[in-house]
N, C-alpha and C positions, 0 to 999 in steps of 0.2 A: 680497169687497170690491167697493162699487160706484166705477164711474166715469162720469165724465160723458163724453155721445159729442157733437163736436165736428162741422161741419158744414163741406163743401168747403172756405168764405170765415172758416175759424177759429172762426165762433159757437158758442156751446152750443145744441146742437138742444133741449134741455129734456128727456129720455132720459138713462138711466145704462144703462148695462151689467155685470152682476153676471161680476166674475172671480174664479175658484174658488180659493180658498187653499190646495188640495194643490197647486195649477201658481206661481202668481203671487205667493203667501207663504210660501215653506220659506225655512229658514236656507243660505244658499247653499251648496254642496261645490269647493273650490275646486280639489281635486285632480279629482273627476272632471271639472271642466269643463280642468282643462288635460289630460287623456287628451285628451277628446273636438277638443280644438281640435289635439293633435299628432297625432293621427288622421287628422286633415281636410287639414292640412297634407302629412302624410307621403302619402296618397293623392295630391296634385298633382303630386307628382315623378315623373317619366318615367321615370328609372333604364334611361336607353339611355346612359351613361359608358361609355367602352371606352380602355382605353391597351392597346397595341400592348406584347405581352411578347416575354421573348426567342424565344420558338420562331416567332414571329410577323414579325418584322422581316425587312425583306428588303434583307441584305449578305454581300458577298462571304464565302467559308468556308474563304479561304486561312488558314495559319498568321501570325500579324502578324506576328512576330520568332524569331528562333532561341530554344530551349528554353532555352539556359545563357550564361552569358559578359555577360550584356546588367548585371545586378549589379540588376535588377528583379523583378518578380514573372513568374511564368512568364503566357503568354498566347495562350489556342490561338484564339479567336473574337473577329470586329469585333463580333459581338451581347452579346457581355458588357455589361449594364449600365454597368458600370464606365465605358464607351469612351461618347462622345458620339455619338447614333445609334442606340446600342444600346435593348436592351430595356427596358422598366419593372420594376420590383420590385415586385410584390406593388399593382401598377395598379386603378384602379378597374375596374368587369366590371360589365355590364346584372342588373340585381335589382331587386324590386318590394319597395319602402318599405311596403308595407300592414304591416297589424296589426290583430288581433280584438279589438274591446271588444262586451260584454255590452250587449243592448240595454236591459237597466234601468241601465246605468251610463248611459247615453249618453242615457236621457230625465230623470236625474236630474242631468245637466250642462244642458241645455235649462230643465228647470224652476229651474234656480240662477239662469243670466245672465237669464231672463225677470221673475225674482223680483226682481233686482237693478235690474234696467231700472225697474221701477217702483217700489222701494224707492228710488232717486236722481229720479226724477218728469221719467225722462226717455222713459217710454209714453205714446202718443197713441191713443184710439180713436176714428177718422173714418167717418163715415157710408159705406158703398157709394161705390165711386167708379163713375161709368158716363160712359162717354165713346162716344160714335157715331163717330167715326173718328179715328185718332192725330193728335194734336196736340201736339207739344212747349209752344207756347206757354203753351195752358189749363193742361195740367199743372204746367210753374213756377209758374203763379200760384196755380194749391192750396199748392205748398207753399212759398211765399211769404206766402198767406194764415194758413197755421199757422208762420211762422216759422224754418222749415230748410232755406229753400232755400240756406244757405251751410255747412251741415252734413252730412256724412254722416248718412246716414239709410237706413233699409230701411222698406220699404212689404210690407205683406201682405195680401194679397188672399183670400177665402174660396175663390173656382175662378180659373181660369186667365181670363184677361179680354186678348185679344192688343192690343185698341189702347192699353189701359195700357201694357201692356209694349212698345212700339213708340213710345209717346210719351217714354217715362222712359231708350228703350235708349243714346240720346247723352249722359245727364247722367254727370258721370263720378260726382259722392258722393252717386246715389240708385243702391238697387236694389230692382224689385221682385220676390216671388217669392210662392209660393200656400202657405199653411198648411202643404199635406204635404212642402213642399221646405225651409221652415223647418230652418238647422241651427244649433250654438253658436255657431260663428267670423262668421256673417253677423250674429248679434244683438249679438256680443263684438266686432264691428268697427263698427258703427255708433252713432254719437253718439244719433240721436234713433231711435225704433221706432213704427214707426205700424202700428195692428190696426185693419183694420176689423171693422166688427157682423159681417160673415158669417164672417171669419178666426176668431173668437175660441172659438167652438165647436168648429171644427174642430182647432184648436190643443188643446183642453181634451183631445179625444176621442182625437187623437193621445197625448198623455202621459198619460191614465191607464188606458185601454182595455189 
């Protein structure tokens, strides 16, 4: 499928760009892309929760009350759960949230929401962006010239380019990120998806290789 590639100030540079319909035209799979996006999710959790159980708690280890006569339940420890103080039950404890998917599952959720992105005609591909030293300002006006500077948006980059990424690091609903760092939940979280010419191969090479 071609597209037309679109120029810093929003013009049509007079260029298309050919995007390969195994990545950018399949029928989407809706279950692998919510694996991959509870994947991505479950990885961010720390899983440093700790509740303090009973053998943990630190109180007295006197008997509270005589064994018989009280017309209550017998009660040999202030760590009893039971007693305010006392321990946790069955408390949360430090554990890692990951989980294994297949990496053909996980480029076959990638090629869904990318499919999708342009199947709704909400992909952009922007010429190279090059910028000689960070400047927040130039950069809104890019993408104010394409129209999203009030929208979540992710920006992708062919290689690593720091004064982009240092121009763009304040805006809170742009992110940019380089082709290989490309995952679901940053193309499934963002309104608008801008590829540049250099991203788009690399993008291709990544999901079918």
């Amino acid at each position: 499928m071609e597209v037309k590639v679109l120029d810093i100030n929003g013009k049509e540079t007079g260029r298309t760009v050919q995007l390969s319909d195994d990545v950018f035209a399949i029928e989407p799979n809706k279950h692998a892309v919510y694996l991959d996006v509870k994947q991505y999710l479950a990885n961010q959790r720390q899983g440093t929760h700790k509740a303090k159980e009973r053998a943990e708690v630190s109180r007295s280890t006197r008997k509270i009350k005589k064994q018989k006569g009280t017309g209550t339940a017998r009660a040999g420890s202030a760590k009893s759960p039971l007693f305010k103080g006392g321990g946790t039950v069955f408390g949360p404890r430090p554990r890692s949230y990951s989980f294994k998917l297949n990496k053909s599952l996980k480029k076959l959720a990638r090629k869904s929401v990318l499919s999708a992105k342009l199947k709704e005609e909400n992909l952009i591909v922007l010429e190279n962006i090059q910028m000689d030293a960070p400047n927040t300002k130039n950069f809104v006006g890019i993408l104010k010239a394409l129209g999203i500077d009030n929208k979540k948006s992710l920006i992708v980059l062919g290689d690593s380019n720091k004064n982009v990424y240092l121009s763009s690091r304040n805006l809170k609903a742009t992110s940019v990120v380089t082709s290989s760092e490309l995952n679901t939940y940053g193309i499934l979280n963002a309104k608008k998806l801008v590829l540049t010419e250099g991203s788009v191969e690399g993008i291709v090479e990544n999901l079918t290789k």
